[in-house]
N, C-alpha and C positions, 0 to 999 in steps of 0.2 A: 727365172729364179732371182732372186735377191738376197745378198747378205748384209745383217746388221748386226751391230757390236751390242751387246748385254754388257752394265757395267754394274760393279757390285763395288759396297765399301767395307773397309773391316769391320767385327765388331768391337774391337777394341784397338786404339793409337795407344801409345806411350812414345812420346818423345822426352828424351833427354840432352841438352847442348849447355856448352859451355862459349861461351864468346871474349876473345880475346883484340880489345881493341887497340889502336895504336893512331897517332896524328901522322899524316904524311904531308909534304908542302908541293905544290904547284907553282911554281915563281916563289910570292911572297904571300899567297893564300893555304888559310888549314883545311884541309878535309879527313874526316873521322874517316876510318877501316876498319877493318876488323878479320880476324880468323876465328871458324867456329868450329866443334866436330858438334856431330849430332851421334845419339846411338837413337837410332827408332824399331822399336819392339811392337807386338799387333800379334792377333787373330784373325783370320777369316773364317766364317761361320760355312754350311751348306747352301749355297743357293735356291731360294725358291723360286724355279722355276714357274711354277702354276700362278703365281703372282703377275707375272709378266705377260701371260698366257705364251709360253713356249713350250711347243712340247719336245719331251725328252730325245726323240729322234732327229731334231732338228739341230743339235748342239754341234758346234767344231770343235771335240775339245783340244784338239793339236795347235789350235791356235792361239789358247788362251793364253795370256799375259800378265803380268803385273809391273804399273806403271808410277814414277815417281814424280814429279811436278815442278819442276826448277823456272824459274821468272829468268835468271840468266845462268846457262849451265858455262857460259865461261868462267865462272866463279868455283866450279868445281877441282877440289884441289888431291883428290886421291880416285884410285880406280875403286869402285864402294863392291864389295862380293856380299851377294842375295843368299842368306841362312833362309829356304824354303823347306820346310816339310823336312827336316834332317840334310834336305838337301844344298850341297855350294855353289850356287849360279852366277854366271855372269851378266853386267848388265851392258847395254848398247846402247848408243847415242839416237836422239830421236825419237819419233812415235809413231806407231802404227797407222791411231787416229788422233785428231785432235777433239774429240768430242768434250772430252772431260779438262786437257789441260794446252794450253799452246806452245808448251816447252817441254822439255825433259829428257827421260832415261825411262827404260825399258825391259822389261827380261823377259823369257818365253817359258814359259814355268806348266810342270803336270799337277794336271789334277783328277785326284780321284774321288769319283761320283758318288762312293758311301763315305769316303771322309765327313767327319761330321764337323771339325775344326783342324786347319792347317794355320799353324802356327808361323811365325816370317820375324826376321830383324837384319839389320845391316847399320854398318857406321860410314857416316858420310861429312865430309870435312869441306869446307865452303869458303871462298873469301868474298867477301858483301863492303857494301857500302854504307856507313849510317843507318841502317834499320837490316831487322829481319822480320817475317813474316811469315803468318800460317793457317793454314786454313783447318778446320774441325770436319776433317774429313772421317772419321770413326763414331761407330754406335755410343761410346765413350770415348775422350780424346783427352788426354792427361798431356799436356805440356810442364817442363819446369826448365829453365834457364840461368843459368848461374853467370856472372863477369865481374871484371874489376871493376866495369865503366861506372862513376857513382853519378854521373848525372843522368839517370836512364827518362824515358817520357815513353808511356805505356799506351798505345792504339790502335785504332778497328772497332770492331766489332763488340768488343769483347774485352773486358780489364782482369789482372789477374786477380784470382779467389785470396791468396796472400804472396805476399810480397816482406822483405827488409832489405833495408837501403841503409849503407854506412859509407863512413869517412874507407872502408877496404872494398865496396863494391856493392852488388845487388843479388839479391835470389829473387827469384818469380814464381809460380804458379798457377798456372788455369785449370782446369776440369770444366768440357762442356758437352752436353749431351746433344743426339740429336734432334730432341727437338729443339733447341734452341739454333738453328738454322732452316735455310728455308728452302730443303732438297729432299729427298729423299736418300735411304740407304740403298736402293737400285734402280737402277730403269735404265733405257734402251736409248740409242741414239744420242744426240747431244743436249747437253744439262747446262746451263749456266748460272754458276755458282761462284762467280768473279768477284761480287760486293761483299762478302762473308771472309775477312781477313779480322785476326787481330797478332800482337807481336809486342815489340818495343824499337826505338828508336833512340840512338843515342849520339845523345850532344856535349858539348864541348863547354863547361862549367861558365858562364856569363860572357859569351866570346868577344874578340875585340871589337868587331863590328857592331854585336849587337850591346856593348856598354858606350860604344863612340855614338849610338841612336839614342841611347838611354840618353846621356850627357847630354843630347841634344834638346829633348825636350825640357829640359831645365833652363834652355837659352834666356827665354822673358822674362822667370822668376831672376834670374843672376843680371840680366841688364835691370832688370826693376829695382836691385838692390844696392846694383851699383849707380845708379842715377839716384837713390835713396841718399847712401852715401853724401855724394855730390852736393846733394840739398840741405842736409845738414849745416854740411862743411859753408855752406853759402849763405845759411840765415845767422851762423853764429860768428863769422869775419865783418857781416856786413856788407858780402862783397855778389855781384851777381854777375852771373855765369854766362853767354852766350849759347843760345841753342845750340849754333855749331858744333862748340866746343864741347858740346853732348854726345851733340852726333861723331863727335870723331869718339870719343870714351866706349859709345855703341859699338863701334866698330871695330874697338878692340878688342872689345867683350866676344865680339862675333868670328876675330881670328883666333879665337883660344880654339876653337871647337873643329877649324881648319888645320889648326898645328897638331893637335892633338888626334886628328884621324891620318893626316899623312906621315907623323912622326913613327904613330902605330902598326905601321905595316913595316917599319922596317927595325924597329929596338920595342923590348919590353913596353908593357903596356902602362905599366907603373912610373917608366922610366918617362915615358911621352908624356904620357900626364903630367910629371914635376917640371919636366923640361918646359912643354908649353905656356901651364900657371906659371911657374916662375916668370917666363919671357912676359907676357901680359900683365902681371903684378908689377915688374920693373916699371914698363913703359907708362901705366897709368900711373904710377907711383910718380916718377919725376912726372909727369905731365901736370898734375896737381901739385906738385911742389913747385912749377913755376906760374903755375896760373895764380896760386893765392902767396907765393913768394914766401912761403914759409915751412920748415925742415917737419916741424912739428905735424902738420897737416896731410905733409904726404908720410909721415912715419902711422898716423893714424892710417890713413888710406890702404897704406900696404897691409897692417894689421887686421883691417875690414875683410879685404880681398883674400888675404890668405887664410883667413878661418873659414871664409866663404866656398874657397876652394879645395879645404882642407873635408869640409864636410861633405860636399859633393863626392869627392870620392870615396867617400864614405859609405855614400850612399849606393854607390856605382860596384861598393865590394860584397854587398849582403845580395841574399836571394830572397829569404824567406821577409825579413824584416824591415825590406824598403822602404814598404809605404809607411809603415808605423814611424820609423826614425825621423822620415822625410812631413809628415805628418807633426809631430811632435817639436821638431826643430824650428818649421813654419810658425806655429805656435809660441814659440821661445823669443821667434825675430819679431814678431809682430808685436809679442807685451815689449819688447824692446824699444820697437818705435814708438809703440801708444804710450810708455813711460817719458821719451825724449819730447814728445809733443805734448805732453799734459800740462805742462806749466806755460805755455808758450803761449803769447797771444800775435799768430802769426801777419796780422793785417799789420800791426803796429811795429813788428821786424820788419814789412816791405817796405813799409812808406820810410823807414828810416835806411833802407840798405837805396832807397830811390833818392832822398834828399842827399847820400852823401854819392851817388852817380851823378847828381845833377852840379854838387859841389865841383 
């Protein structure tokens, strides 16, 4: 003899959850958390039987079950009681089998063979990590999810049917049927239906990490304009610069973006940023006001760098509007330079900034 598991889905999901996130720190690191409740409501329809080719006298029905799907049930944060059939059940840790899910919860539930629909709900409270997820395990599967997180990023499988996102939070919802996955509503033994997730994910509004990456690729635009600068300053003194003395400017350019990630982990992010530009603005400032020995040149200099660095963060505070500002501003600096060079006939500044080096 042999026994095998028959597994049936509802026909009908409704989930409803609310998620309440919060930052917690690790040392000097943030990670998102969260507390959720769910309430989940459902049908179960009659089994067909003849589908499966099972015949009716083969059934255990003392051993049937209905099972819940947890990815980590140490995240479970209440004991959840099973509303079956008018009935109040309790659930149990663990699974009979693993055919359908590799984690979870359990319950041992009656079923009667002319029931035509047993209805089910229970509320179940979770604490997770930066995302939740779900699989469209129902004939219909109605999810909706409400939270304060306003930076939500929606994925899987599946995006919600609508959705609003405010400066107070987010609403969600999905509706999906089943054919829009790739299982059946029953069958026997085990089913693998692991790629079929969709959910949300949520993050932390431009983190400091990922604006100190941001910053970073700005590095060759902001040496490029500060050697710009430099060039300027050098065809219109007459006075000409040493490479070196480039490469040290580079190098200053290149500790703003070091000061500014390790200042970040431990004061405001706003706060690192002024702190570092300042520091960097200073030291190129006097560095140019002794190189061409004059008050006037590094007062320009500092005035260059700090608009420079004033718009960078600027750019480092928008989400939506980045590229456009960033875009746009490019555009601004460049008629800038092509104005400063239009009149210029640059061979004729060198050989004169070269006769008076040779003076």
């Amino acid at each position: 003899k042999e026994i095998r598991s028959a597994h049936f889905l509802p026909e009908s999901l409704n989930i409803k959850g609310t998620i309440n996130p919060e930052v917690r720190y690790r040392s000097i690191y943030e990670v998102v958390v969260y507390r959720s409740t769910l309430a989940i409501t459902g049908v179960f329809t009659r089994p067909n039987w003849r589908e499966l080719n099972i015949q009716p006298a083969d059934i255990i029905w003392e051993d049937a079950y209905i099972s819940i799907g947890i990815s980590d049930p140490k995240g479970i944060r209440n004991r959840p009681k099973l509303e079956w059939n008018n009935q109040t059940l309790q659930f149990a840790a663990g699974l009979p089998a693993n055919d359908t899910f590799s984690s979870g919860i359990f319950s041992r539930v009656h079923i009667d063979p002319q029931a035509e629909h047993i209805p089910f709900s229970l509320k179940l409270s979770l604490n997770g990590n930066s995302q939740m997820q779900f699989r469209p395990l129902g004939r219909t599967t109605v999810v909706t999810l409400d939270s304060s997180s306003t930076e939500p990023s929606f994925t899987g499988s599946f995006l919600p049917d609508t959705r609003e996102i405010s400066a107070d939070g987010f609403t969600a919802s999905w509706q999906i049927l089943d054919l829009n996955r790739p299982y059946p509503q029953q069958w026997t033994g085990r089913s693998n239906h692991n790629s079929t997730y969709f959910g949300v994910t949520l993050l932390t509004p431009v983190a400091t990490y990922l604006k100190a990456t941001r910053a970073a690729k700005y590095s060759i635009l902001f040496i490029g304009l500060t050697f710009a600068c430099l060039f300027f300053l050098e065809i219109f003194s007459a006075m000409r610069i040493h490479p070196m003395q480039y490469l040290l400017v580079g190098c200053a350019v290149c500790l703003f973006y070091i000061l500014l990630l390790s200042l970040s982990e431990h004061i405001s992010y706003g706060l690192a940023y002024a702190t570092a530009a300042g520091a960097i603005v200073i030291l190129i400032t006097f560095y140019v006001k002794a190189l061409f020995k004059s008050t006037q040149k590094g007062g320009i200099t500092c005035l260059s760098l700090t608009a420079l660095y004033v718009f960078l963060f600027t750019l480092l505070q928008l989400q939506d509007y980045a590229l456009l500002l960033g875009s746009v501003g490019l555009l601004v600096i460049l008629g800038l330079l092509m104005t400063l060079t239009s009149r210029l006939n640059l061979y004729s500044v060198f050989n004169k900034t070269e006769e008076v080096s040779q003076i």
